[in-house]
N, C-alpha and C positions, 0 to 999 in steps of 0.2 A: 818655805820659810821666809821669814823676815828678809830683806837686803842686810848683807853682810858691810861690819864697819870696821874697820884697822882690828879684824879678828875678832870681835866681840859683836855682840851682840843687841840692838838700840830697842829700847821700849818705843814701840808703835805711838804715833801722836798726829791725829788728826781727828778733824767731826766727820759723822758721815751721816746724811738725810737718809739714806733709803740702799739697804744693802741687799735687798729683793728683787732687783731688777735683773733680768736674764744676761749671762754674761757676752759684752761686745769680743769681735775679733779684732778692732781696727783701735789703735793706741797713738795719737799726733799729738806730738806734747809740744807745745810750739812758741816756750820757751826755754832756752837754750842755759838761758844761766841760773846757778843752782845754789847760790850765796850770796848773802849779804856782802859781802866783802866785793865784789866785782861792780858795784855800783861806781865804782871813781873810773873804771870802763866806761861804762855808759857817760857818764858826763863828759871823758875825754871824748869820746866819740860825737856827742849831741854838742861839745861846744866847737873847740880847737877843730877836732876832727871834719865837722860841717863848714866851720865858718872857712876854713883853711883852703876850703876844697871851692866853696864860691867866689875868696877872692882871688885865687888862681885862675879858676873856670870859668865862673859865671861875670867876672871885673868889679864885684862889688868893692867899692874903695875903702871902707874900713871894715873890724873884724865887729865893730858895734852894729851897723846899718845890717849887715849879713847875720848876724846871730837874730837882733828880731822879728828880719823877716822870716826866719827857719822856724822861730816860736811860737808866729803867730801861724804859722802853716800847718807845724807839728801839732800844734793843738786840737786842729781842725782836723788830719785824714793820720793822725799817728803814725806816721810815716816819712822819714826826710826824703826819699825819693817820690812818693804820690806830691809829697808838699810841696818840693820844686818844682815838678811838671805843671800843679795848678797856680803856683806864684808867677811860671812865663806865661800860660795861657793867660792868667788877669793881669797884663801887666808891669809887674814887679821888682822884674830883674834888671840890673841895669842896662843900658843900651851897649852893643858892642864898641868896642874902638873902631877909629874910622882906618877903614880899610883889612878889618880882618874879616875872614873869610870861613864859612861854615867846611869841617871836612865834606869829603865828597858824600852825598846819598842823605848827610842830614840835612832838614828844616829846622829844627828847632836847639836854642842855645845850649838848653840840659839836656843830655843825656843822661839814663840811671844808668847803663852799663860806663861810662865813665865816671861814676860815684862809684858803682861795683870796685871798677880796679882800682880806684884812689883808696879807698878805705879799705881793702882788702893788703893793699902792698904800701900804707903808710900810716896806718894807726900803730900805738905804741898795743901790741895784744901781750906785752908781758904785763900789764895791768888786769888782766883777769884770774892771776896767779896760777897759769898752769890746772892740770887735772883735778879735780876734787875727789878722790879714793871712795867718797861714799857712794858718789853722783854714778863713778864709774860702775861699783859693785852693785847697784840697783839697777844701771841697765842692761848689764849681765847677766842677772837672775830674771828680771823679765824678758830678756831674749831668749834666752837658756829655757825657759821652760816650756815642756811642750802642752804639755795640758791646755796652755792661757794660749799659744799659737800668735803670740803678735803680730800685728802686722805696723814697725814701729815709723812712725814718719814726724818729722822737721815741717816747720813751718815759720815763718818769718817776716815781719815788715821788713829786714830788713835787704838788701841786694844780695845775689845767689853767693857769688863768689867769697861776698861777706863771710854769708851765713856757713860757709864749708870751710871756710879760715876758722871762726872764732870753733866748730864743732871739731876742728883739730888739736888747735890750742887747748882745748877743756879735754879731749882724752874721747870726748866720745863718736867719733868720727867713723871709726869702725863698725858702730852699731847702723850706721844708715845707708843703703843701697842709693847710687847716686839720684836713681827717679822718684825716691823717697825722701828729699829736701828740694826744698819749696822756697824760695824767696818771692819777696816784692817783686822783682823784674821778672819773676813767673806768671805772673796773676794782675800786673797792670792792664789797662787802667781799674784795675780793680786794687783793693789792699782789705785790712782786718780792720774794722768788721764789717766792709762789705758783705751780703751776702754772694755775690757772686762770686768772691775768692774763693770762699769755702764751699761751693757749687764747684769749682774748676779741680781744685788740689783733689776734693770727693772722688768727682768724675775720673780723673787721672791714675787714684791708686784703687778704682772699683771697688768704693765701698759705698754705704749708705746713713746717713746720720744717724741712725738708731743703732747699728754698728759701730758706733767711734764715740769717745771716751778724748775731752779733749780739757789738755793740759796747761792751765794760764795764768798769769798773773795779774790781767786785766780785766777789771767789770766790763767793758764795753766789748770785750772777744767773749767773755764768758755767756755776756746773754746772749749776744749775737748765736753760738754754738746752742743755746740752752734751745732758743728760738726755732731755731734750726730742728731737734729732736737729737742733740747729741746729749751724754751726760756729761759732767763738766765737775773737774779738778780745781780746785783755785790753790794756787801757793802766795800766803800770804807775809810771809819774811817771818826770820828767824825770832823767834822767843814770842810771839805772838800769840800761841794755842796752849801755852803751858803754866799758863796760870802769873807771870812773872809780870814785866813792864814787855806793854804792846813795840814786836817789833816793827820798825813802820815798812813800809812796802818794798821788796827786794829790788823792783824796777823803778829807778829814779827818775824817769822820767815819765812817770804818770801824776798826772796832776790829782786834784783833792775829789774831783767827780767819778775818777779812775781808779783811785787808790782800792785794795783788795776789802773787801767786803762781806765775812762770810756767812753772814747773818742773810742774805741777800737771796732769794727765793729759787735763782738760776745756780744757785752753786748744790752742787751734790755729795761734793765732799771737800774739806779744805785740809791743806797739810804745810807745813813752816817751809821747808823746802823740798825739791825736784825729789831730792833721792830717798826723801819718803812714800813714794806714789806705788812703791811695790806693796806698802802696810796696805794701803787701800784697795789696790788689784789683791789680794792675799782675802780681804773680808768679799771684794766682789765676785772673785774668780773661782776661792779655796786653792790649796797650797798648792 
């Protein structure tokens, strides 16, 4: 049956190219957030939250100079940890004060597991507003069922400890076995859409792209997966598939080349948000 909603019941709403394809075991839906409404997250996160963290860490002297160096980085590997690492390698970062001194065992001025614990124990995550009741009850029903047998995994640009923050804060934290989330500081120097991210995370939870069914809200992960022989989910933000005014991209910090796309040859089925992905497991898997 359908994902259950505050007890009722939602009429199914997605496209779907091709509901003939033999059903996958492997489910990485690797986006985490599941509404429109969580986007003033993301930008606390992509501004304050980055800029905050290099001029503490990294000594950038204003929060202007450090935001766009982050932008023009993030633009480049989607990533504010891959982006730093390649801002100090070219570069970029400002030079240390004189006479400070690297902890012991590091070379280099960024570290991503020190973005890990900065963002993980200083971003404001009561801007994601807590659990989403739909989100939860869809990933219930596709854990729940044995027929479909998921095998459900996380995936993430962004740093681990992040990513198991914000998947507590959202309620769904319980659905994922710890070796079953993936962050960026998993799979550097690699990140999305590397293909070798998605070669690593594969290799890790033994599966194989024809097997896995991958969950995103970005055209550059989508083809990258499509590429790959995964099938491919797009969520393209809410009121978008329903006939209304397009809603524009759930993930705000994808730029106009990124934005969701579902007209797009790599996508195999699209749906407004996360917690409609059981309507489209339901037409691919049967009840």
């Amino acid at each position: 049956m359908p994902p259950r909603t505050s007890g009722r019941s939602r009429r199914p709403c997605g496209r779907l190219r091709n509901n003939a394809l033999p059903p996958p075991p492997s489910l990485p839906p690797s986006s985490v957030s599941s509404d429109i409404r969580r986007k003033g997250f993301t930008a606390h996160r992509n501004t304050d939250g980055a800029t905050s963290f290099m001029m503490e860490k990294l000594h950038f002297p204003s929060r202007e100079e450090a935001q766009a160096v982050r932008d023009e980085y993030f633009k480049r590997y989607h990533s504010t940890a891959k982006g730093l690492a390649a801002a100090e390698a070219d570069g970029r970062l400002p030079p240390p004060p004189a006479g400070a001194v690297l902890p012991d065992g590091r070379t280099n001025v960024f570290d991503p597991d020190e973005l890990d614990e900065y963002w993980s124990n200083r971003l404001d995550f009561a801007l994601l507003g807590g659990p989403d009741p739909e989100c939860v009850d869809a990933f219930d029903t596709m854990t729940g069922n044995p027929r479909w047998n998921l095998n459900v995994v996380a995936f993430s640009n962004g740093p681990r400890k992040y990513v198991l923050r914000v998947l507590e804060e959202i309620g769904l934290i319980k659905f994922f076995a710890p070796d079953r989330v993936f962050g960026v500081t998993d799979v550097l120097p690699h990140c999305k859409p590397d293909v070798g991210s998605f070669e690593r995370v594969l290799r890790s939870i033994g599966a194989r792209p024809e097997e896995t069914i991958m969950v995103e809200d970005s055209m550059k992960n989508v083809r990258a997966a499509k590429a790959l022989g995964m099938r491919t989910i797009l969520v393209v933000g809410r009121g978008r598939l329903r006939g209304g005014e397009e809603g524009p991209a759930i993930d705000a910090e994808a730029g106009a080349e990124d934005a969701p796309d579902e007209t797009d040859p790599a996508v195999d089925a699209a749906i407004e948000v996360a917690s409609e992905v059981g309507n489209v497991l339901k037409m691919w898997l049967g009840s």
